[in-house]
N, C-alpha and C positions, 0 to 999 in steps of 0.2 A: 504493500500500500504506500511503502515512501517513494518507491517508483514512482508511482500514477501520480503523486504531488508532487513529483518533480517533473514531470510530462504534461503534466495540468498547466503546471507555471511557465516552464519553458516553451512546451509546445500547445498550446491551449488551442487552436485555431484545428491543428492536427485531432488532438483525442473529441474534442467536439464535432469534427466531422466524422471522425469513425462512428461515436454516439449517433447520429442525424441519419447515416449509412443503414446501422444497423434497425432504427426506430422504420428508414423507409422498406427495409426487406421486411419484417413484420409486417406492415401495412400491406404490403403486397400480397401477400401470403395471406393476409385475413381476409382478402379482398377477391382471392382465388378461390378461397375456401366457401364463397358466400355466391350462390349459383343462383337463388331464389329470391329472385324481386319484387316487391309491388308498392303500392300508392303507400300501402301503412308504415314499411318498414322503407320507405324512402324519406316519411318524414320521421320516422325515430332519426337516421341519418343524419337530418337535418336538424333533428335539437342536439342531438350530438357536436353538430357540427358549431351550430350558433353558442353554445358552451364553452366548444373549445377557444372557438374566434374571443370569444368575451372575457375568457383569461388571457388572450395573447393580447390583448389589445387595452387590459386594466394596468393598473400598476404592477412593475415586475414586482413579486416577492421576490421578497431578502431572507438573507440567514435570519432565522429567527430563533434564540436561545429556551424561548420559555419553556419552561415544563410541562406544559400543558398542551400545548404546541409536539413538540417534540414527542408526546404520549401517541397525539393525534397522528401523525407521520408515520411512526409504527402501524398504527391500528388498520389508518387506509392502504399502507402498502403492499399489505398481505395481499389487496385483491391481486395482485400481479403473478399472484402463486397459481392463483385460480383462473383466472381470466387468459385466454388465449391472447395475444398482440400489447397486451399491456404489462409494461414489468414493473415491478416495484421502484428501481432505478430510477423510470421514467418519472413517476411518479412523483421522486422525490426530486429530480430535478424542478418540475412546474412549480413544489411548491418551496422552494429555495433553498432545501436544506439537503443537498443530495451530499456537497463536500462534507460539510458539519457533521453530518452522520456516517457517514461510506467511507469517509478521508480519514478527515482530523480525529475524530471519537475511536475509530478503529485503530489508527494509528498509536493515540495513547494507549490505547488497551495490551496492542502487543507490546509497546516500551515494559506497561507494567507485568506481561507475562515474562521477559527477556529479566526483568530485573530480579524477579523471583526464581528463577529454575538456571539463570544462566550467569546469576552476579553481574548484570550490567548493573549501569546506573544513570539509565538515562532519568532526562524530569520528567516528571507527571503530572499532570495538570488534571486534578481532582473532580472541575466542574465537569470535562470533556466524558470522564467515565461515568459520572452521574448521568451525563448527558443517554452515554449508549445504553446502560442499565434501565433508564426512563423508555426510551425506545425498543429495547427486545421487550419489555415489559407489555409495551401495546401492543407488539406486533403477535404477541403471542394472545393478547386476549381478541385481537382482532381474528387472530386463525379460530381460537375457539366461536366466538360471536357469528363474522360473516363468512367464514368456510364455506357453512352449510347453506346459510343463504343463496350464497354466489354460485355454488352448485346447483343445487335447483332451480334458479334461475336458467343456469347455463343448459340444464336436462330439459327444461320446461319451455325456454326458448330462445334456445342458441342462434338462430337465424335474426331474431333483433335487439339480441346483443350484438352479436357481432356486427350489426349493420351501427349501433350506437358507440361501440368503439371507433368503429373504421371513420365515423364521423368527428368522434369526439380527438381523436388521432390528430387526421387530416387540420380541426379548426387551432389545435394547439403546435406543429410544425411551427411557427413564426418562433416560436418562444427558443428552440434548441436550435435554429436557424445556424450553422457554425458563425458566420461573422456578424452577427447579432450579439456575440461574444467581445468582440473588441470597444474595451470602454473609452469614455472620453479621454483624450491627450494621451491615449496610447497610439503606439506607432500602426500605421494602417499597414497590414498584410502586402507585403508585395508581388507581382505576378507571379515570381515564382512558388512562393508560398500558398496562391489561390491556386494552383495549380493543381501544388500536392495533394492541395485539400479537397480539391475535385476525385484525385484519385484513392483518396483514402475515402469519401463517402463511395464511390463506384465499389471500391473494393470490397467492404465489410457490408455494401447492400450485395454483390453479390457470393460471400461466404453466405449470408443467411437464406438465401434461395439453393444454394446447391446442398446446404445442410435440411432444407426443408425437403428435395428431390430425394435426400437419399431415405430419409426419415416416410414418406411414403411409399418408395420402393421398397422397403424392409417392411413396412407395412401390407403390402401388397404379396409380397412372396409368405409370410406368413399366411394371411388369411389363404393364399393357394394351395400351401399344404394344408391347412389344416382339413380342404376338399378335396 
């Protein structure tokens, strides 16, 4: 994880487009996966969609410390366990806290595993662990809570859900936008670097399609034996 904070910083414009990459090969995928169309589940689609636009187009969230906040982050991000096209990841990027939790919280956590089993000594920053402890906290009552919801949903009517992701997907894209990343009085990306980052979203949008080809070929040879 001190990697990926060291790749975040130095290469931010890079690991954001791999992010955006792999967010567009899921869409794809859920969008293939969804064969059955009509008026109703075109407008689920559509409040999905008018959703997503309506967080991209509010104020960004920020890192946000609270406890309560942070309870919350956990709780929601479970659906990503359950839900096809949607990861927890994502999830916690929209709602600002994806470094604070995923990075920096995890980060202190293995300092303080290294400092117990291996006599380091690195520092530790007390609130960070409170921080992740607050957060597996929810994320676990959120598995217990909406697991089962999300599943029966997903049993019940996976066809507008998924048309309510694909929407809600599509309206939130502005927000993980890679150069949408670069903040004021930083240096603007130069050609070459919007380059790479063209090919680092090409590239990990198409890891997630050939991972999904093989993933129903194997599918596919199964269910032929089993006939």
């Amino acid at each position: 994880m001190k990697d990926f904070r060291f790749f975040l910083i130095n290469y931010e414009l890079y690991v954001w487009s791999i992010f955006f990459g792999l967010i567009l090969g899921s869409l794809y995928v859920l969008i293939k996966r969804t064969n059955k169309t009509d008026l109703r589940k075109l407008l689920i689609l559509f409040i999905g969609l008018s959703f997503g636009l309506l967080l991209s187009f509010s104020e960004p969230m920020m890192e946000n410390r609270a406890l309560a906040f942070v309870f919350f982050c956990g709780f929601i991000s479970i659906c990503g366990i359950t839900i096809p096209g949607l990861s927890g990841s994502f999830i916690l990027i929209l709602l600002g806290n994806y470094e604070l939790l995923l990075v920096d919280a995890v980060n202190s956590f293995f300092d303080l595993i290294a400092n117990i089993f291996k006599n380091e000594n690195y520092p530790i920053d007390n609130e960070l662990i409170k921080i992740l402890i607050i957060f597996f906290l929810g994320s676990v009552v959120g598995l217990i809570i909406l697991s089962k919801f999300l599943s029966f949903v997903l049993k019940k009517y996976p066809i507008h859900l998924n048309h309510l992701i694909i929407g809600f997907v599509l309206g939130t894209l502005p927000i993980v936008w890679p150069w949408n990343k670069v903040e004021a009085g930083e240096e603007l990306p130069t050609m070459f670097n919007n380059f790479y980052g063209l090919i680092f979203i090409l590239a990990s949008f198409i890891i997630i399609i050939l991972l999904n080809n093989n993933v129903e070929k194997k599918n596919i040879r199964s269910n032929w034996e089993e006939h």
